[in-house]
C-alpha positions as CSV (number, residue, x, y, z in Angstrom):
1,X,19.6,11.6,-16.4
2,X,16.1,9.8,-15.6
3,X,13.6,10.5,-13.0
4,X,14.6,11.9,-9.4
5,X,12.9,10.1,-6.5
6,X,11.9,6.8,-8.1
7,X,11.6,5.1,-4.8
8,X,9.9,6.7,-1.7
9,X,10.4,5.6,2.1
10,X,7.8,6.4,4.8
11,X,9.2,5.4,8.5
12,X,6.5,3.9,10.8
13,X,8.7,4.4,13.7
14,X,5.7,5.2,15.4
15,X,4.1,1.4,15.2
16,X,7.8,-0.1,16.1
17,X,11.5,0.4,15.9
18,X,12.9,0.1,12.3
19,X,9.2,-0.1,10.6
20,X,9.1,1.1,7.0
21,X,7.9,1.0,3.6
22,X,9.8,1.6,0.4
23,X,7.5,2.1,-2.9
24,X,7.7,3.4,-6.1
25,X,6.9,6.9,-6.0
26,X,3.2,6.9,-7.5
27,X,4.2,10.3,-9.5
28,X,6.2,8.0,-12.4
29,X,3.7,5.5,-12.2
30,X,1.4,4.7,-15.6
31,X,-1.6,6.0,-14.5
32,X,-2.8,2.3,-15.4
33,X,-1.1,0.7,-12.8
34,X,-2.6,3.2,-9.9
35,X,-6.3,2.0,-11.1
36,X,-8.0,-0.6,-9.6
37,X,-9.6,-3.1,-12.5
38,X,-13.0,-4.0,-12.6
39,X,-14.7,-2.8,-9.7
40,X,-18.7,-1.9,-10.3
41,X,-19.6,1.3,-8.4
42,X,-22.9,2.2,-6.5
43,X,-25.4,5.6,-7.9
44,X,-23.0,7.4,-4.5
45,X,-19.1,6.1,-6.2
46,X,-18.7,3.4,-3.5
47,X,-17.9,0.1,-4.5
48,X,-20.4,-2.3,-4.7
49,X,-18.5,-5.1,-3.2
50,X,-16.1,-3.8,-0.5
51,X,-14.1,-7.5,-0.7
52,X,-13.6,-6.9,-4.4
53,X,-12.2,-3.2,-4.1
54,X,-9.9,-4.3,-1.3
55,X,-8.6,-6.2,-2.9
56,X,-7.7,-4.2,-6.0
57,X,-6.3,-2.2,-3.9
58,X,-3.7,-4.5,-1.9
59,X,-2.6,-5.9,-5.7
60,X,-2.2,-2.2,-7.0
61,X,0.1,-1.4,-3.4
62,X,1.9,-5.2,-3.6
63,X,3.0,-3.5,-7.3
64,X,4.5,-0.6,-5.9
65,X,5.7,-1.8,-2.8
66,X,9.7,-2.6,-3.3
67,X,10.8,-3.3,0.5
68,X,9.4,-3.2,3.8
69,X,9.8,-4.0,7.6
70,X,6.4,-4.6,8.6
71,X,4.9,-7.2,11.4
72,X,1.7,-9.3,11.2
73,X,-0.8,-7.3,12.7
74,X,-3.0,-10.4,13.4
75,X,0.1,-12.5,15.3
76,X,-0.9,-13.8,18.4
77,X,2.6,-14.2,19.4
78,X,4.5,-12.0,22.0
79,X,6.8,-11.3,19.3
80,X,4.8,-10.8,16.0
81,X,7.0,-12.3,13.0
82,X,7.7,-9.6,10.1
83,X,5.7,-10.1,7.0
84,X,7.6,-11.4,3.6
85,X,8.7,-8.8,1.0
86,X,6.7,-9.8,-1.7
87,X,4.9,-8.5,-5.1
88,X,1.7,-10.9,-3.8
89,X,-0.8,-8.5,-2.4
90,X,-1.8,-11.6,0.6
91,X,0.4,-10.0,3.2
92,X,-1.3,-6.6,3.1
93,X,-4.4,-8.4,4.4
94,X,-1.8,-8.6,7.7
95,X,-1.1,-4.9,8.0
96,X,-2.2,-2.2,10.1
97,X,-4.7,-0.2,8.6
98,X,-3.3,2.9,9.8
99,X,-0.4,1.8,7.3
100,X,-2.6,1.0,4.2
101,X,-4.3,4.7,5.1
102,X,-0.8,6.4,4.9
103,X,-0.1,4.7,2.0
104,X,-3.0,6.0,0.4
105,X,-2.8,9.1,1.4
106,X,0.7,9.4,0.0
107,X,-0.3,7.6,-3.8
108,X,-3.1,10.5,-3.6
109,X,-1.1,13.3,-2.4
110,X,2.0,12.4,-4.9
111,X,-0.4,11.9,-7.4
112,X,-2.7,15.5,-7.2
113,X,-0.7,17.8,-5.2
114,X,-2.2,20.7,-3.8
């Protein structure tokens, strides 16, 4: 039988025709893989170095992330080229943040539904 759902799709239809992500849905994800190694927090939880955390976070999203349509965000072209498909967390330093926010939002809703 297995799991149900193991990959999830959110349409960004909304930034551009045919946008999407496909991810492994965080609910059948080792709860090791979903946190963010090393990162040294402030007396208020906030990472101490902002650089550091982002970065976590990009390489825990590259692991999940299985496809994707998604355009550089910093292209200066008319036409901005579509990002590679890859498990190296570089190209999310390319994406929209209004993507990497959805994305969040769905590891933490998936992850401690209400």
């Amino acid at each position: 039988m297995g799991f149900r759902e193991r990959v999830i799709t959110l349409d960004f239809d909304d930034l551009g025709e045919g946008m999407f992500v496909k991810m492994r849905n965080p609910q059948l994800v080792p709860v090791d893989q979903l946190s963010p190694a090393d990162i040294e927090l402030d007396a208020n939880g906030q990472p101490k170095d902002r650089k550091k955390a982002q970065a976590a976070s990009n390489a825990i999203l590259a692991g999940l992330i299985v496809d994707w349509l998604m355009y550089d965000a910093l292209s200066e072209e008319d036409v901005a080229l579509p990002l590679p498909t890859t498990a190296d967390p570089s190209p999310l330093n390319r994406v929209p943040a209004y993507v990497l926010t959805r994305l969040g939002n769905e590891i933490g809703e998936r992850v401690n539904p209400k």
